[in-house]
C-alpha positions in Angstrom: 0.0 0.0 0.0 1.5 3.3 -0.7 0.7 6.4 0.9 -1.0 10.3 -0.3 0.3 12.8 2.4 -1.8 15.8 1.4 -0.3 19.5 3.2 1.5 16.9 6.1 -1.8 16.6 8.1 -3.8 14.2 6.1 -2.8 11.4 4.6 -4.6 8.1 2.8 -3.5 4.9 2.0 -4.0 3.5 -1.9 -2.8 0.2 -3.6 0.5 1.3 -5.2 -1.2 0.9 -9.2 -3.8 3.0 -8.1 -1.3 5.5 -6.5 0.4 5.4 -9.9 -2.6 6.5 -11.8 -3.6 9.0 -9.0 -0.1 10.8 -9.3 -0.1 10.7 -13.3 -3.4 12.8 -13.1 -3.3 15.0 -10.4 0.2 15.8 -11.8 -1.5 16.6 -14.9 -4.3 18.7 -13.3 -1.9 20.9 -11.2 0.6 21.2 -13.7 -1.9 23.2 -16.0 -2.7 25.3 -12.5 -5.8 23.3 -12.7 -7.4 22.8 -8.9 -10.0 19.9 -8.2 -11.7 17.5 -5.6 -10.2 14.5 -4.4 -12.4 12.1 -2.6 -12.4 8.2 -1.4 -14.2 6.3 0.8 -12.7 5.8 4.4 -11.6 2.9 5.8 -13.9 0.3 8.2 -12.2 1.9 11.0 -13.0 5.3 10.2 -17.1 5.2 10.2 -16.8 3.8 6.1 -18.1 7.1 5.0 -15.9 9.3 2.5 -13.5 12.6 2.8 -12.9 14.8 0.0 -10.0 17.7 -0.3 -9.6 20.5 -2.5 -5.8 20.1 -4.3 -4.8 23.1 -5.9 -1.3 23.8 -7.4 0.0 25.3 -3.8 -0.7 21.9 -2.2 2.0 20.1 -0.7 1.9 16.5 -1.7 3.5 13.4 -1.4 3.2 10.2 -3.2 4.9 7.2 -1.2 5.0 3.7 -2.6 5.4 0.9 -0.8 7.1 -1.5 -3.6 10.0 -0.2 -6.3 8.6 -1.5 -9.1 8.4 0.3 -12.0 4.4 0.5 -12.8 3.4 0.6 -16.2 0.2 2.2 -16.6 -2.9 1.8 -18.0 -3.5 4.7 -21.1 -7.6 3.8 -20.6 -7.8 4.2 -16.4 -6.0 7.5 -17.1 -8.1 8.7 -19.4 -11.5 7.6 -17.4 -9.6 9.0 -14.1 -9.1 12.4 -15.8 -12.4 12.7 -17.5 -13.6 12.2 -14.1 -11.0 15.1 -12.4 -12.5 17.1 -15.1 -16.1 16.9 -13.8 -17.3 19.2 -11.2 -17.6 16.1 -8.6 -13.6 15.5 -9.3 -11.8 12.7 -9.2 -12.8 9.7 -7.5 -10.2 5.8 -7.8 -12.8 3.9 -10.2 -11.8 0.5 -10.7 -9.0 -0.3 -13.1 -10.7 -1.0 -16.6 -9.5 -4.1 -18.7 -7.3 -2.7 -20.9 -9.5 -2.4 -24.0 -12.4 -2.5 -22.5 -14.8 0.6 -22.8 -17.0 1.7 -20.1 -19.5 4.5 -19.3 -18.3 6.3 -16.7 -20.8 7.1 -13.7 -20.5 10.3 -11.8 -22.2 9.8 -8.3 -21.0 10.7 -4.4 -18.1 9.1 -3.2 
């Protein structure tokens, strides 16, 4: 599991593909000075209800991965993930598509 440490305070755990995939689009985003919402569902021992964040270009960040494998990534879960951090509910992990699959994309509450 790597690690999202969001201005030193807050700071969620993702499977290290997803992580990947998170850090190749919010780069993306913020490098264009593009802000957005982040959200995902807490964890069981949280309540299992969901937290959002607003990241902005100004945002301190840090992506820590738990493995040091190189991950190759998947064009299509890019593509949905950024169409999504486009939207105005932002980006929310989806799970990873089969690569050539195609999928409608479903924007609802985290």
């Amino acid at each position: 599991m790597g690690t999202l440490t969001y201005d030193a305070s807050t700071k969620v755990e993702f499977d290290d593909r997803a992580l990947a995939h998170l850090r190749v689009v919010i780069g993306a985003k913020l490098r264009r000075g593009e802000p957005f919402y982040l959200s995902w569902r807490d964890d069981r021992s949280a309540g299992e209800g969901s937290s959002t964040i607003w990241l902005h270009p100004a945002a301190s960040l840090r992506f820590t991965f738990h493995g040091s494998r190189e991950i190759v990534v998947n064009r299509q879960w890019i593509e949905e993930l950024m169409t999504m951090a486009n939207s105005s509910g932002g980006l929310r992990l989806t799970p990873e598509p089969p690569t050539g699959a195609v999928r409608r994309i479903v924007y609802d509450a985290p």
